[in-house]
PyMOL Python script that loads the backbone (N, CA, C, O; Angstrom):
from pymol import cmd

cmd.read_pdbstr("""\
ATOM      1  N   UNK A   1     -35.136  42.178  31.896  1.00  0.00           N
ATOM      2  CA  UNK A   1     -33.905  42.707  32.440  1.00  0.00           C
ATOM      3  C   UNK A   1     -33.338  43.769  31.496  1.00  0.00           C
ATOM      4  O   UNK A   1     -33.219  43.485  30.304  1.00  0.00           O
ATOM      5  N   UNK A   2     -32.954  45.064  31.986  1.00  0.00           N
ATOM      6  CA  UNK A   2     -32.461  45.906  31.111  1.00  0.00           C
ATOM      7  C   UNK A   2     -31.219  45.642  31.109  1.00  0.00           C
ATOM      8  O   UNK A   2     -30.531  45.092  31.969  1.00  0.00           O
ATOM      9  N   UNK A   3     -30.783  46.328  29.453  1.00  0.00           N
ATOM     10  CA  UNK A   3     -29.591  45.581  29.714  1.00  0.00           C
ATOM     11  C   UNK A   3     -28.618  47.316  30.339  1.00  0.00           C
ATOM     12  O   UNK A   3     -28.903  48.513  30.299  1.00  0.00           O
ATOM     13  N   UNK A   4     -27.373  46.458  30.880  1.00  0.00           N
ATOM     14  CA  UNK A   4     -26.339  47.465  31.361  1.00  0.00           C
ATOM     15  C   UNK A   4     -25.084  47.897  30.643  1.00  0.00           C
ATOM     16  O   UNK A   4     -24.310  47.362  29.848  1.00  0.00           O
ATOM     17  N   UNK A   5     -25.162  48.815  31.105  1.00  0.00           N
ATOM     18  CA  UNK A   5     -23.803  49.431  30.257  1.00  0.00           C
ATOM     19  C   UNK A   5     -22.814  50.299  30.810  1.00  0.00           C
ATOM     20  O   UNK A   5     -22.823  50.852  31.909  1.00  0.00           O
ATOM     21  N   UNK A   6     -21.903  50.347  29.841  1.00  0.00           N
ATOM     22  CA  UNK A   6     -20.306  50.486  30.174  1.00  0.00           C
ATOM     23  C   UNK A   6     -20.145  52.301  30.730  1.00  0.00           C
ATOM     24  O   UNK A   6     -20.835  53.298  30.516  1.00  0.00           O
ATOM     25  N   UNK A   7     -19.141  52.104  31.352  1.00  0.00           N
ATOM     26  CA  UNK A   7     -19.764  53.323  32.422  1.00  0.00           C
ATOM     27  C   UNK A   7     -17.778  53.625  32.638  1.00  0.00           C
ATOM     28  O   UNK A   7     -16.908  52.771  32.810  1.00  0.00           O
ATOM     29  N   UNK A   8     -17.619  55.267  32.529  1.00  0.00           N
ATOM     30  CA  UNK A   8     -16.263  55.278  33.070  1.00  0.00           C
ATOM     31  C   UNK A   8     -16.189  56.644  34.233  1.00  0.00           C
ATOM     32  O   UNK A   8     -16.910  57.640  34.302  1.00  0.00           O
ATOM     33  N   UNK A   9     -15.147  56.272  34.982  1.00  0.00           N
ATOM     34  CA  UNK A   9     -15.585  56.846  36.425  1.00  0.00           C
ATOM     35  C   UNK A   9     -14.352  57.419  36.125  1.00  0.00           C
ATOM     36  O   UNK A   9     -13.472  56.658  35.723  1.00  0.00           O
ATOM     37  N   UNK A  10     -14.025  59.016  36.277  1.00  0.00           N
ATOM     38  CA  UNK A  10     -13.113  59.843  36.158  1.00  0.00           C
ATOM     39  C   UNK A  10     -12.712  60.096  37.659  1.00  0.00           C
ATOM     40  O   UNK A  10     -13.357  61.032  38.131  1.00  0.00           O
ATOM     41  N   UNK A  11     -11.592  59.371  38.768  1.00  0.00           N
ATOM     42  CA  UNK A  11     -11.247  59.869  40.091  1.00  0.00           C
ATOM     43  C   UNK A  11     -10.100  61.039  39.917  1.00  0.00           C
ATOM     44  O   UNK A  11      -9.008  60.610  39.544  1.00  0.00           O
ATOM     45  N   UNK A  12     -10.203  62.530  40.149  1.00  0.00           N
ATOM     46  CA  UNK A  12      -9.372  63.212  40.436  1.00  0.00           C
ATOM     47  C   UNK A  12      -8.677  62.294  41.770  1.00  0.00           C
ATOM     48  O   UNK A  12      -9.307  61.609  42.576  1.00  0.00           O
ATOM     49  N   UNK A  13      -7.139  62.526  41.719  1.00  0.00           N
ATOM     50  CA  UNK A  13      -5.841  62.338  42.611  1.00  0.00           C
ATOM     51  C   UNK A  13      -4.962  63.299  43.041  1.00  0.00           C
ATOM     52  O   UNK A  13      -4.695  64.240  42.294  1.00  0.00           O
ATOM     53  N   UNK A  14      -4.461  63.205  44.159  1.00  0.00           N
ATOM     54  CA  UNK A  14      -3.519  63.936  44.572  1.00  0.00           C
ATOM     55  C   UNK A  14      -2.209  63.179  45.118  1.00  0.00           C
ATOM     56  O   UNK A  14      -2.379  62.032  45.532  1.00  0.00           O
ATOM     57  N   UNK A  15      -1.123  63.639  45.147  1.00  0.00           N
ATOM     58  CA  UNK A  15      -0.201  63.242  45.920  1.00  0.00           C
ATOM     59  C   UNK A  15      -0.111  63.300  47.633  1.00  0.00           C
ATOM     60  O   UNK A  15       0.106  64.353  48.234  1.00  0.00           O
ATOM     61  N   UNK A  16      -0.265  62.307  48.142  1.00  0.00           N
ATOM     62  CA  UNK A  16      -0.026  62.620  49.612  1.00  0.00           C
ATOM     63  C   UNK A  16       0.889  63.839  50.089  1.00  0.00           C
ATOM     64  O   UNK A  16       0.390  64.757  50.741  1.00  0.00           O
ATOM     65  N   UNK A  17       2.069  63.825  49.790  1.00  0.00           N
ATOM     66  CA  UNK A  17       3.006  64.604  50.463  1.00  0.00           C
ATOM     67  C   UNK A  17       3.153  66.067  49.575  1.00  0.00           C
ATOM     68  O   UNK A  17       3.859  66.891  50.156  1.00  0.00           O
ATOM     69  N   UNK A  18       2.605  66.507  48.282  1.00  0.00           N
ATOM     70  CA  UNK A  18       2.554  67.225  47.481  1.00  0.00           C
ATOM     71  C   UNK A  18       1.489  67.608  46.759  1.00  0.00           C
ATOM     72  O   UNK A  18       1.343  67.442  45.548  1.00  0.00           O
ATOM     73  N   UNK A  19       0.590  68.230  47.664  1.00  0.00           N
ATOM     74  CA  UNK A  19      -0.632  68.457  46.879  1.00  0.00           C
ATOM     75  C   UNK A  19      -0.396  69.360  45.607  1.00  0.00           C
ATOM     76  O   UNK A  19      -1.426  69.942  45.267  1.00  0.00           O
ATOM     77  N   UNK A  20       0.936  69.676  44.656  1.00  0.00           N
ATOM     78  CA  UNK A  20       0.954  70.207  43.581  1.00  0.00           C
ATOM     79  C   UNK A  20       0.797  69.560  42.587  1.00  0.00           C
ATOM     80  O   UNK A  20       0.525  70.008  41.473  1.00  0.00           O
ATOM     81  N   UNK A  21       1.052  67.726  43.081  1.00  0.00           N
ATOM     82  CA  UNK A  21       1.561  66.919  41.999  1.00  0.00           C
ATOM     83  C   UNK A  21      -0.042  66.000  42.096  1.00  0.00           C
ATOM     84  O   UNK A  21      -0.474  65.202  42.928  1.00  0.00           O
ATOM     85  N   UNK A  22      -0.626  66.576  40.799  1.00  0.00           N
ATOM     86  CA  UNK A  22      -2.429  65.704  40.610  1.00  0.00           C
ATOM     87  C   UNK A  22      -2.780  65.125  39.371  1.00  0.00           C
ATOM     88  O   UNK A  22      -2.562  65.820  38.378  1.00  0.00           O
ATOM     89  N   UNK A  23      -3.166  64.250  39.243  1.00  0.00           N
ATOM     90  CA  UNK A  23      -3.789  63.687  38.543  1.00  0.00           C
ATOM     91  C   UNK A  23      -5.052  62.870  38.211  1.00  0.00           C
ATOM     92  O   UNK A  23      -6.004  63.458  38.723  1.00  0.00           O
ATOM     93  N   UNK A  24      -5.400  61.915  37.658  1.00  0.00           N
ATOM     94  CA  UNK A  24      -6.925  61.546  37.411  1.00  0.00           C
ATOM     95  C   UNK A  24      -6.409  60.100  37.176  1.00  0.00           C
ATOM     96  O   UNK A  24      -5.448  59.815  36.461  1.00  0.00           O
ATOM     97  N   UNK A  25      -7.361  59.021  38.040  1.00  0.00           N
ATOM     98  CA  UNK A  25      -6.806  57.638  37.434  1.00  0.00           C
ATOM     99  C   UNK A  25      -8.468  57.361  37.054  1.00  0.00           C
ATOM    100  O   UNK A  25      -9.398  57.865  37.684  1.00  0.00           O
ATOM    101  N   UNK A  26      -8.619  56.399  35.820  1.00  0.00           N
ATOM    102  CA  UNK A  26      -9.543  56.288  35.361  1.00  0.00           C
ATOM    103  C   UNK A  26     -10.259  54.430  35.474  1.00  0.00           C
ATOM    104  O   UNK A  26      -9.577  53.416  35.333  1.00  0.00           O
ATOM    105  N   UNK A  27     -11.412  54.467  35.692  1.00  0.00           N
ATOM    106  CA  UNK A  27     -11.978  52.961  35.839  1.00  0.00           C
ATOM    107  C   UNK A  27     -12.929  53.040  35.294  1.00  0.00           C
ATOM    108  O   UNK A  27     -13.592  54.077  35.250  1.00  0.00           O
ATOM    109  N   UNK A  28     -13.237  51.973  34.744  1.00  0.00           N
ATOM    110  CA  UNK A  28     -14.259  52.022  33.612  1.00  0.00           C
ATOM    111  C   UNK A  28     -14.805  50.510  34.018  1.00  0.00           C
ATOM    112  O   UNK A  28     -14.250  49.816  34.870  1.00  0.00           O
ATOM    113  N   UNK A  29     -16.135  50.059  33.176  1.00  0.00           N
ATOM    114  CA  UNK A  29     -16.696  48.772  34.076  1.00  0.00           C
ATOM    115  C   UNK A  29     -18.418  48.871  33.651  1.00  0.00           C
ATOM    116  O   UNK A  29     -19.033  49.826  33.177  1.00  0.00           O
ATOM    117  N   UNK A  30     -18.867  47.599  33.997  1.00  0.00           N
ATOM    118  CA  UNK A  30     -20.380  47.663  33.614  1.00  0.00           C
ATOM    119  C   UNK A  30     -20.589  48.016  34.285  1.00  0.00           C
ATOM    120  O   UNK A  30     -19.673  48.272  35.066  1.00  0.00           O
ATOM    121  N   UNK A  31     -22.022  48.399  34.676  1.00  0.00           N
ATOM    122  CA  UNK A  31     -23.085  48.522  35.670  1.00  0.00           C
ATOM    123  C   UNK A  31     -24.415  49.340  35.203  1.00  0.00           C
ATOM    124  O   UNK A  31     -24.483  50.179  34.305  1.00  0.00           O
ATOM    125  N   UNK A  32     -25.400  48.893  36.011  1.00  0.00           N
ATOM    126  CA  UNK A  32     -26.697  49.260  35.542  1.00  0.00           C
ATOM    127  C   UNK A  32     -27.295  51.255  35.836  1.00  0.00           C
ATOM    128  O   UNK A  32     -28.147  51.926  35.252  1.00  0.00           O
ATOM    129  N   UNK A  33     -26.235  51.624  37.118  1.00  0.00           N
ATOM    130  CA  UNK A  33     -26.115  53.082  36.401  1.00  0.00           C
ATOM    131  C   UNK A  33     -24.937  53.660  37.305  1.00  0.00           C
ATOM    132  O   UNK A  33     -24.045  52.994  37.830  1.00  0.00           O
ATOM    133  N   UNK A  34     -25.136  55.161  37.383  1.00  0.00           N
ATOM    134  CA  UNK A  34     -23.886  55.856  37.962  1.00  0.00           C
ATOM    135  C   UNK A  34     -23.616  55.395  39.493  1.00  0.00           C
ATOM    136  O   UNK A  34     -22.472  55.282  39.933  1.00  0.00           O
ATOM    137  N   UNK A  35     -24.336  55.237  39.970  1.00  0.00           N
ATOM    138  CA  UNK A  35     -24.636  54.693  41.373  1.00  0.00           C
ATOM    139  C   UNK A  35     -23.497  53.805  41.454  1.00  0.00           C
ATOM    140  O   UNK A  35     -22.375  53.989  41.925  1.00  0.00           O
ATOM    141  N   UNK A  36     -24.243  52.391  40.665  1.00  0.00           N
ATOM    142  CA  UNK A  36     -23.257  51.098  40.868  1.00  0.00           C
ATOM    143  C   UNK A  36     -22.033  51.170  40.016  1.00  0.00           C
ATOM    144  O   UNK A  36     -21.207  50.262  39.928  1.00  0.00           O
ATOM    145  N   UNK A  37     -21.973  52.420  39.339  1.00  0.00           N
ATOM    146  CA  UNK A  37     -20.655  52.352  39.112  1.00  0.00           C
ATOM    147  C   UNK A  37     -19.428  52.927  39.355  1.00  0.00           C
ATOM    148  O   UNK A  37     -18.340  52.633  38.860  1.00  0.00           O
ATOM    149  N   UNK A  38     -19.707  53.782  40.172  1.00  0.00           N
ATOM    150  CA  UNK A  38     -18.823  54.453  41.860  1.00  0.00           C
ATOM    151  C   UNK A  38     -18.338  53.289  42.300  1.00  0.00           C
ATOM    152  O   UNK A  38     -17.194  52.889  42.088  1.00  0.00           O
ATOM    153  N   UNK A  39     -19.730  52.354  43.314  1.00  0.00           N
ATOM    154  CA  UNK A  39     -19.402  51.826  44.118  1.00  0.00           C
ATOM    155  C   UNK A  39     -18.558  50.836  43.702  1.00  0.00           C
ATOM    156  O   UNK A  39     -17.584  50.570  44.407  1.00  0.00           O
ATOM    157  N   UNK A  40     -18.774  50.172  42.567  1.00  0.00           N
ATOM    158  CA  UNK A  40     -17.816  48.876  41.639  1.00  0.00           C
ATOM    159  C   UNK A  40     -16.435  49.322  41.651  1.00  0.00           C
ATOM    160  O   UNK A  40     -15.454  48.589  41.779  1.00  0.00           O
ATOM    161  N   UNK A  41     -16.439  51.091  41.449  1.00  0.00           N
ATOM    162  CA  UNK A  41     -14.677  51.284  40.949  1.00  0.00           C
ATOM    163  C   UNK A  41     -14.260  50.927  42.440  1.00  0.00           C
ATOM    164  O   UNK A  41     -13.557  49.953  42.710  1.00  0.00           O
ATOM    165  N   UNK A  42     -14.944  52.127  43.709  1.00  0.00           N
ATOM    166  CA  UNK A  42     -14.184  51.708  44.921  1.00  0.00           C
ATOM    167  C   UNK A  42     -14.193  50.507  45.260  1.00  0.00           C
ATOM    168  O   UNK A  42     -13.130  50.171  45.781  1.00  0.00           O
ATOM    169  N   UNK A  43     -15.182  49.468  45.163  1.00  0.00           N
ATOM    170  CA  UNK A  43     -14.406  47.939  45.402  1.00  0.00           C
ATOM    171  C   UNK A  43     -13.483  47.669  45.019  1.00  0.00           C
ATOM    172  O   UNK A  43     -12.627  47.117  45.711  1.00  0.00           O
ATOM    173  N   UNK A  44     -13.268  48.078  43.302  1.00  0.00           N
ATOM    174  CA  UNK A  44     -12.145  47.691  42.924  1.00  0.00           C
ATOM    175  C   UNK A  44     -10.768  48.387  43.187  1.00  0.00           C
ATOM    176  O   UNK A  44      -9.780  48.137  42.496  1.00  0.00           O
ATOM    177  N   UNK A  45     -10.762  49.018  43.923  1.00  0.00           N
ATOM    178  CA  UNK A  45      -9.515  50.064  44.315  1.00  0.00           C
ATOM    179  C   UNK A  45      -9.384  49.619  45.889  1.00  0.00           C
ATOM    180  O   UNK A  45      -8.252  49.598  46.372  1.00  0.00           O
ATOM    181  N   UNK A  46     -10.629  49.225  46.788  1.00  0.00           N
ATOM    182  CA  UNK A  46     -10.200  48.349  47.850  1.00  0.00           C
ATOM    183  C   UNK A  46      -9.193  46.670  47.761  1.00  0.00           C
ATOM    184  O   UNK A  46      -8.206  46.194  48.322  1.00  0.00           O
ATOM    185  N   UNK A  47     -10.207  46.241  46.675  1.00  0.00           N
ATOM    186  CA  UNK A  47      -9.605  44.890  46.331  1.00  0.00           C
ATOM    187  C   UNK A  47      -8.108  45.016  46.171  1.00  0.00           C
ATOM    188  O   UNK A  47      -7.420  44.215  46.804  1.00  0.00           O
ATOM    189  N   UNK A  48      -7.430  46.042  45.300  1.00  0.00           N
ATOM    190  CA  UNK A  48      -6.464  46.013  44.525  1.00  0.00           C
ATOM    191  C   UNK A  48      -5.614  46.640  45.798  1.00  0.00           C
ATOM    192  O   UNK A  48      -4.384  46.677  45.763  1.00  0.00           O
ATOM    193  N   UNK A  49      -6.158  46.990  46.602  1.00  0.00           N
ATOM    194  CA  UNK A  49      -5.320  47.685  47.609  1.00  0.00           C
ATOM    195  C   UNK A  49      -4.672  46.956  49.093  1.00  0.00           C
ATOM    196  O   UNK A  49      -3.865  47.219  49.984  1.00  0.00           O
ATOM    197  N   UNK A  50      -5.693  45.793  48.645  1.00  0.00           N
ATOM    198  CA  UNK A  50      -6.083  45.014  50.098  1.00  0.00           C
ATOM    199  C   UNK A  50      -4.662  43.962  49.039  1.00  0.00           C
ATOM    200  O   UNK A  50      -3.562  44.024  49.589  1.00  0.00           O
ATOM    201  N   UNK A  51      -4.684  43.126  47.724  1.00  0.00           N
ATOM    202  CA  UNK A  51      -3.704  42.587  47.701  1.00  0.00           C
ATOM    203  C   UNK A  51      -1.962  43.463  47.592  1.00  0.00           C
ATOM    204  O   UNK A  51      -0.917  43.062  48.103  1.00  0.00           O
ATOM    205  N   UNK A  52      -2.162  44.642  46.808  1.00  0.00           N
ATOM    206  CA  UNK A  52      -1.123  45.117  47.146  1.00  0.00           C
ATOM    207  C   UNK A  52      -0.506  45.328  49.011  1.00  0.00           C
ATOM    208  O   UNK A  52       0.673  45.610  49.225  1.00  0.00           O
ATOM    209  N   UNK A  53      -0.909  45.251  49.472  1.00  0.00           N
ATOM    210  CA  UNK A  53      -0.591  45.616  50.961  1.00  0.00           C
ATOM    211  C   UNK A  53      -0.047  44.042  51.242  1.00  0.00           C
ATOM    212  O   UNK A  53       0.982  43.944  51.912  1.00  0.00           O
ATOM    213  N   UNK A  54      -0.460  43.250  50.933  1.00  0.00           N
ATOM    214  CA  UNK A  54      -0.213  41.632  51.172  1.00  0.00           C
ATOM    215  C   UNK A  54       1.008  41.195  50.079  1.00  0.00           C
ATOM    216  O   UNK A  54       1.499  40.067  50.132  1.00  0.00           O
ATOM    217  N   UNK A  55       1.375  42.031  49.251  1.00  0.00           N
ATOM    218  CA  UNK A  55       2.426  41.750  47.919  1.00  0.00           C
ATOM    219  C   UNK A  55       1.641  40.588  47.235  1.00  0.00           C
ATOM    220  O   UNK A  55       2.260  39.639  46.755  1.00  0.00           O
ATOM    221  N   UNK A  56       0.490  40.650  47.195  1.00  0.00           N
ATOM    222  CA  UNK A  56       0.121  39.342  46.319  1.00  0.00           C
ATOM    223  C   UNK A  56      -0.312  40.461  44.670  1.00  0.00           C
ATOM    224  O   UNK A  56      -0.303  41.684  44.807  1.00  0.00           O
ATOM    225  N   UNK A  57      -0.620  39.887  43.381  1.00  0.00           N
ATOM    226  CA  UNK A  57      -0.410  40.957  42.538  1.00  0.00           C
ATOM    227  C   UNK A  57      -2.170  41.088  42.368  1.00  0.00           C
ATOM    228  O   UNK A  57      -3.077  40.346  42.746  1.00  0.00           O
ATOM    229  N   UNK A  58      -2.162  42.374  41.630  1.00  0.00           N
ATOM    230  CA  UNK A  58      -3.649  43.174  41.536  1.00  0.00           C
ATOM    231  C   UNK A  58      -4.572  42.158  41.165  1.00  0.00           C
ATOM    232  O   UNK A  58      -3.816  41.244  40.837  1.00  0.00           O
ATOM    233  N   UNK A  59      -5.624  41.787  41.028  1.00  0.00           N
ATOM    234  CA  UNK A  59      -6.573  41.267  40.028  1.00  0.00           C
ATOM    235  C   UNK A  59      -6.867  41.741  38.865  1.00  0.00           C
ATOM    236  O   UNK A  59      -7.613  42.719  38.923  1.00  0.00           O
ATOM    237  N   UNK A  60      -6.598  41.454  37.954  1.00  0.00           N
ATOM    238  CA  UNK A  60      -6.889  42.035  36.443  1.00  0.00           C
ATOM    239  C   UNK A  60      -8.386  41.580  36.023  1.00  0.00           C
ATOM    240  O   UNK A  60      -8.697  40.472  36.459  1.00  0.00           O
ATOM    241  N   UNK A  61      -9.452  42.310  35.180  1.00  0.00           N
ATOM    242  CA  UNK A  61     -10.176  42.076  34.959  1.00  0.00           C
ATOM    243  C   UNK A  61     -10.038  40.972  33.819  1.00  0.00           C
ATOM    244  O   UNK A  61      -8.995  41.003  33.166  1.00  0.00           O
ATOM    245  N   UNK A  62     -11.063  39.923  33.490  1.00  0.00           N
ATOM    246  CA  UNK A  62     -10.702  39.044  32.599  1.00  0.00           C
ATOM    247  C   UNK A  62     -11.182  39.644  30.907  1.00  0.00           C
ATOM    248  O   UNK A  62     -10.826  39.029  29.902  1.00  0.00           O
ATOM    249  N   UNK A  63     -12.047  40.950  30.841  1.00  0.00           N
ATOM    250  CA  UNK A  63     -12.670  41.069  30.074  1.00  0.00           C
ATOM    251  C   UNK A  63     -12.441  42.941  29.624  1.00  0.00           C
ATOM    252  O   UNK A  63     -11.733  43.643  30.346  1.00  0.00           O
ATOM    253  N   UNK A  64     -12.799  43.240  28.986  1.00  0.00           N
ATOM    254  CA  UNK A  64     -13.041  44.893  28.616  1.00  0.00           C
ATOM    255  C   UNK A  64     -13.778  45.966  29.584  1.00  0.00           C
ATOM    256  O   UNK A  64     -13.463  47.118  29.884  1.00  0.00           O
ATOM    257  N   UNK A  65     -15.071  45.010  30.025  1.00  0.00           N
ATOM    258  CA  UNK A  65     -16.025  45.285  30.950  1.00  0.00           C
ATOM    259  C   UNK A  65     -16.011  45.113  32.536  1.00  0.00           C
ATOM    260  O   UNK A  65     -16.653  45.762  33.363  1.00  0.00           O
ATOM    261  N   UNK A  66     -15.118  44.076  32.741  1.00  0.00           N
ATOM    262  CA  UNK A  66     -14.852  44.035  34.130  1.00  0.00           C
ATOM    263  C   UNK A  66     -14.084  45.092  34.862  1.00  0.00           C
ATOM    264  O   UNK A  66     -13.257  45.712  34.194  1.00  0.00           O
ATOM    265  N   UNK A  67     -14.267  45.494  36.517  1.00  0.00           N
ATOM    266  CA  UNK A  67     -13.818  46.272  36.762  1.00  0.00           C
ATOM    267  C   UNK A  67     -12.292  45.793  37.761  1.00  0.00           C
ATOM    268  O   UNK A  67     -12.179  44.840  38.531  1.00  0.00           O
ATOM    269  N   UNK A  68     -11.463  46.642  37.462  1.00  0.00           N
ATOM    270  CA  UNK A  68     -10.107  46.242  38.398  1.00  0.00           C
ATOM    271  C   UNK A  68      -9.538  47.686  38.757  1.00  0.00           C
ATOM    272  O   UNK A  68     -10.151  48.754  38.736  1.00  0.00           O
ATOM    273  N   UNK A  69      -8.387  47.477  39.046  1.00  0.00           N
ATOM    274  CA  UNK A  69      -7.856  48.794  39.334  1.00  0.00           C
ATOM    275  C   UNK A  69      -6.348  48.771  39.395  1.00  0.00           C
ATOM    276  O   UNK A  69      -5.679  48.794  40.428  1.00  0.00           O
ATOM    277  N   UNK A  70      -5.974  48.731  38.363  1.00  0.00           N
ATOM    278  CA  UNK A  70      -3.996  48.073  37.556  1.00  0.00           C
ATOM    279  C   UNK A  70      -3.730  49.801  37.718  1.00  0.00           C
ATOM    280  O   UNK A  70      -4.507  50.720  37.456  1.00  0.00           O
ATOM    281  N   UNK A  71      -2.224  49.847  38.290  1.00  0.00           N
ATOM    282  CA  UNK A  71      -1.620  50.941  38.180  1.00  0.00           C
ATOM    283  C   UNK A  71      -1.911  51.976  39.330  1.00  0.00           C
ATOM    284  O   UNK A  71      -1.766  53.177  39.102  1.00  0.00           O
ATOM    285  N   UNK A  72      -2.311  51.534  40.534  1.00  0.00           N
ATOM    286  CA  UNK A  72      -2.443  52.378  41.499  1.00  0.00           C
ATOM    287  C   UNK A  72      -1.665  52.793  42.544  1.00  0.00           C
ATOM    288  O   UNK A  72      -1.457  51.966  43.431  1.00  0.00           O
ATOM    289  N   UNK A  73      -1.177  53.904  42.645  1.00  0.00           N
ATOM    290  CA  UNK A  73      -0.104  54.409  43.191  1.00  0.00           C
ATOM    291  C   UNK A  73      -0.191  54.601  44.982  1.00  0.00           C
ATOM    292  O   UNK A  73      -1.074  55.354  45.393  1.00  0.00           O
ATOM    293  N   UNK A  74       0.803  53.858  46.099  1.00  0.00           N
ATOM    294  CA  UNK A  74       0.252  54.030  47.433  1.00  0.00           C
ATOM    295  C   UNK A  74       0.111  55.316  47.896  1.00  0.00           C
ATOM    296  O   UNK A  74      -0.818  55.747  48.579  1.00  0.00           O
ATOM    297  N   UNK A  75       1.419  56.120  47.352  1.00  0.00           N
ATOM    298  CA  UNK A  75       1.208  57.425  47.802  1.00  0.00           C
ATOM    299  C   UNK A  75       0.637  58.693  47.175  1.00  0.00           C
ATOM    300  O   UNK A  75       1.058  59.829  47.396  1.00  0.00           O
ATOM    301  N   UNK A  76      -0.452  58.339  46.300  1.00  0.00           N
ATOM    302  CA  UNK A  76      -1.507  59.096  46.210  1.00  0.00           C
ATOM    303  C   UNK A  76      -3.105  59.156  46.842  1.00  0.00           C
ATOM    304  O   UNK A  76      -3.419  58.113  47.415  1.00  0.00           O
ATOM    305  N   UNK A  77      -3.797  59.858  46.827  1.00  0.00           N
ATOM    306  CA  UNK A  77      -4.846  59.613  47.421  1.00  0.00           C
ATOM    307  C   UNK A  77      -5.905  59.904  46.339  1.00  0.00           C
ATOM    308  O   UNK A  77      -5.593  60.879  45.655  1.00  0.00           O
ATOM    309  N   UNK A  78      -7.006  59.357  46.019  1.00  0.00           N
ATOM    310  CA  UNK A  78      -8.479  59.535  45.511  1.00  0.00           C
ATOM    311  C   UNK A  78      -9.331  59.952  45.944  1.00  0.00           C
ATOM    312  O   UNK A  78      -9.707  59.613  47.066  1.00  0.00           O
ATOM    313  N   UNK A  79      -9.872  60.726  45.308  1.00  0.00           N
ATOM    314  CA  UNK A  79     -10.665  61.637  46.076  1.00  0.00           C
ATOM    315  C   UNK A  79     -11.809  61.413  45.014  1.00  0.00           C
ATOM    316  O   UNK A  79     -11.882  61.660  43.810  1.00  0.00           O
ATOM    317  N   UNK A  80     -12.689  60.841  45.945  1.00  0.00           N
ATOM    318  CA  UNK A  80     -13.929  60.042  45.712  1.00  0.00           C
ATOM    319  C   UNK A  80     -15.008  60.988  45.130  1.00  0.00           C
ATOM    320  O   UNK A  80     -15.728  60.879  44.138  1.00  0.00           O
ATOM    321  N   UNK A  81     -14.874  62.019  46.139  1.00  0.00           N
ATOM    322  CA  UNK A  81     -16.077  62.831  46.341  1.00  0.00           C
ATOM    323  C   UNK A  81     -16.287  63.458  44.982  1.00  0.00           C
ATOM    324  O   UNK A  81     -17.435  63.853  44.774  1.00  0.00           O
ATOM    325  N   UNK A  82     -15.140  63.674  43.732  1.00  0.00           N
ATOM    326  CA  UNK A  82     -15.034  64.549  42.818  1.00  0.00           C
ATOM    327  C   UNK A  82     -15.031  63.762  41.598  1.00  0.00           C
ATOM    328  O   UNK A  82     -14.681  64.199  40.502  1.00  0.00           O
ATOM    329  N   UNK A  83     -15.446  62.559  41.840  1.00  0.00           N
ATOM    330  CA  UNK A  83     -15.215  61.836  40.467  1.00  0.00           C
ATOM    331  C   UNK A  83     -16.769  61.880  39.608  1.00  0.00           C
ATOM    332  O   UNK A  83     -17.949  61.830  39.957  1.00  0.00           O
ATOM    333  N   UNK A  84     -16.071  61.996  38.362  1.00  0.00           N
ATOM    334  CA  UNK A  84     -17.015  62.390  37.089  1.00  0.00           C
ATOM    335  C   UNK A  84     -17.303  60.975  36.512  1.00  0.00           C
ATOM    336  O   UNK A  84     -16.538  60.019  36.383  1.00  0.00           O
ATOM    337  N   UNK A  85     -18.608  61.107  36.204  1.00  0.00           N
ATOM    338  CA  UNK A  85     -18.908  59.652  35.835  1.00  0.00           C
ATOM    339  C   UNK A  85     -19.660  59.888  34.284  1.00  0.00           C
ATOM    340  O   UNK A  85     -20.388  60.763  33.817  1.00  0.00           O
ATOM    341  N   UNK A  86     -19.163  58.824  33.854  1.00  0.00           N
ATOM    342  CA  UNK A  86     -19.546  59.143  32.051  1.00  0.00           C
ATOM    343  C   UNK A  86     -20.274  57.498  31.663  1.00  0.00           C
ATOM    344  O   UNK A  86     -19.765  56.524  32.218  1.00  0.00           O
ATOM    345  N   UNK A  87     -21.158  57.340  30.944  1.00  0.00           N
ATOM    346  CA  UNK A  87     -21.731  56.204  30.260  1.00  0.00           C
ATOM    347  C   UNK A  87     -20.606  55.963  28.299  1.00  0.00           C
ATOM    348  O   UNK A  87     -20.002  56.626  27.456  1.00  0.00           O
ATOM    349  N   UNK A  88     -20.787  55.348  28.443  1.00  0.00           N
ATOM    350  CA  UNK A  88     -19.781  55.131  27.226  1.00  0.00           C
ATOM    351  C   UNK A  88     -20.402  54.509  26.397  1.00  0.00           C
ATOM    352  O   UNK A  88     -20.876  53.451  26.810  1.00  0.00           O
ATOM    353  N   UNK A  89     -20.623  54.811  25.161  1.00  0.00           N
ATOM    354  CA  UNK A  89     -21.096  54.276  23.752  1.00  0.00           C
ATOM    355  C   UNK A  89     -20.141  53.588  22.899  1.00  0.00           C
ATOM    356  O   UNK A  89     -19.101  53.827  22.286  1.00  0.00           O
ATOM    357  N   UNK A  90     -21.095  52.450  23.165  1.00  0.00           N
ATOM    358  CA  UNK A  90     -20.183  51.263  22.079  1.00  0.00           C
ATOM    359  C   UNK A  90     -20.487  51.553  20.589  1.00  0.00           C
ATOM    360  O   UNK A  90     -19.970  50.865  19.708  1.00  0.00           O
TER     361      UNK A  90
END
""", "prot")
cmd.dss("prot")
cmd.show_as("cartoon", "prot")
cmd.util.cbc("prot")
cmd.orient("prot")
């Protein structure tokens, strides 16, 4: 088994109602490469989205490596298509 590693996913953001007002929210997380580590952040930005909508609170990762998604704003949007993905050296 190879081993996997820590991986951070750069999502450019925009404001819904103000496309002047942008920024970048950042997720970081294991996975075995860039691939699974897209798809891990958007789970974790569904997950976190699916309890915010319910008022129940985010899931926090338990660890350094786990992926979550704390601090996500409703009225911005992510824009998937543009996110930069980096491997990270421990």
């Amino acid at each position: 088994m190879r081993p996997r590693t820590v991986w951070e996913i750069d999502v450019p953001m925009k404001h819904r109602q103000d496309d002047s007002r942008t920024g970048v929210h950042v997720f970081t997380g294991l996975a075995d490469n860039a691939s699974e580590a897209v798809a891990s952040a958007v789970r974790a930005c569904e997950i976190a989205r699916l309890h915010a909508m319910s008022s129940r609170p985010i899931p926090a990762g338990t660890s350094r490596v786990d992926w979550s998604a704390r601090g996500l704003r409703p009225d911005w949007e992510l824009c998937w298509d543009r996110a930069q993905k980096k491997q990270i050296v421990l």
